[in-house]
N, C-alpha and C positions, 0 to 999 in steps of 0.2 A: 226159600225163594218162592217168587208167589208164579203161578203158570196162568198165561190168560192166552186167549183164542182171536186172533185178530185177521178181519180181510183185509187184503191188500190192495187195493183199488187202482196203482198207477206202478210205474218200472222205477218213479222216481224215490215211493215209499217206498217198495223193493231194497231199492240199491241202499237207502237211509240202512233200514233194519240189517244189512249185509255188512255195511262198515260200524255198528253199534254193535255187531258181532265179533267183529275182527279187534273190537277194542274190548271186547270181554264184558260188556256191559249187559247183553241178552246173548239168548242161546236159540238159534233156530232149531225148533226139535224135526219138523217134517213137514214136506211141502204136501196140502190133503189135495189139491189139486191136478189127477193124475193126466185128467185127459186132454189140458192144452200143454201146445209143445213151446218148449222152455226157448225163449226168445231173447238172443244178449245182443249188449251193446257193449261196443268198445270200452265203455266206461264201467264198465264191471270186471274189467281185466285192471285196473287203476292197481299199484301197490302190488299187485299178486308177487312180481317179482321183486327181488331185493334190486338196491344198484350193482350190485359188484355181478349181479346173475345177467342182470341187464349189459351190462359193460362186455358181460363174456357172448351172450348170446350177439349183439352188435361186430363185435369181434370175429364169431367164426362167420356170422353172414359177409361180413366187408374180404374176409380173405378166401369166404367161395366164389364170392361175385370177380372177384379180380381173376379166376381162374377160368379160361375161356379153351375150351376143346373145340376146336373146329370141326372134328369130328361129329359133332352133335346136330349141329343143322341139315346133313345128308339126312 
């Protein structure tokens, strides 16, 4: 495979090069850029979970939310 060195110049080439990753098609070897702080957007969380993970986490939020302690607002 060939390595090439590439800037990045916007969040939206970012996120390009992060799902050409997720399909195996490039390899992010390391971010050289240590001293800005890593700034996300919703849309970089896209896919992360599967559905069935998704299904489950929607699931335990809907049956804490229904669970109301009155105790808690004193």
């Amino acid at each position: 495979m060939k390595t090439v060195l590439l800037e990045v110049n916007s969040r939206e080439a970012y996120r390009l090069l992060k799902n050409l990753e997720e399909l195996k098609l490039v390899r992010i070897l390391k971010n050289l850029n240590k001293t800005e702080e890593t700034k996300y957007s919703i849309y970089d969380f896209v896919g992360v979970l599967s559905k069935e993970e998704a299904v489950e986490m929607q699931n335990a939020i809907t049956e804490s939310c229904e669970v109301i302690d009155e105790d808690d607002w004193k």
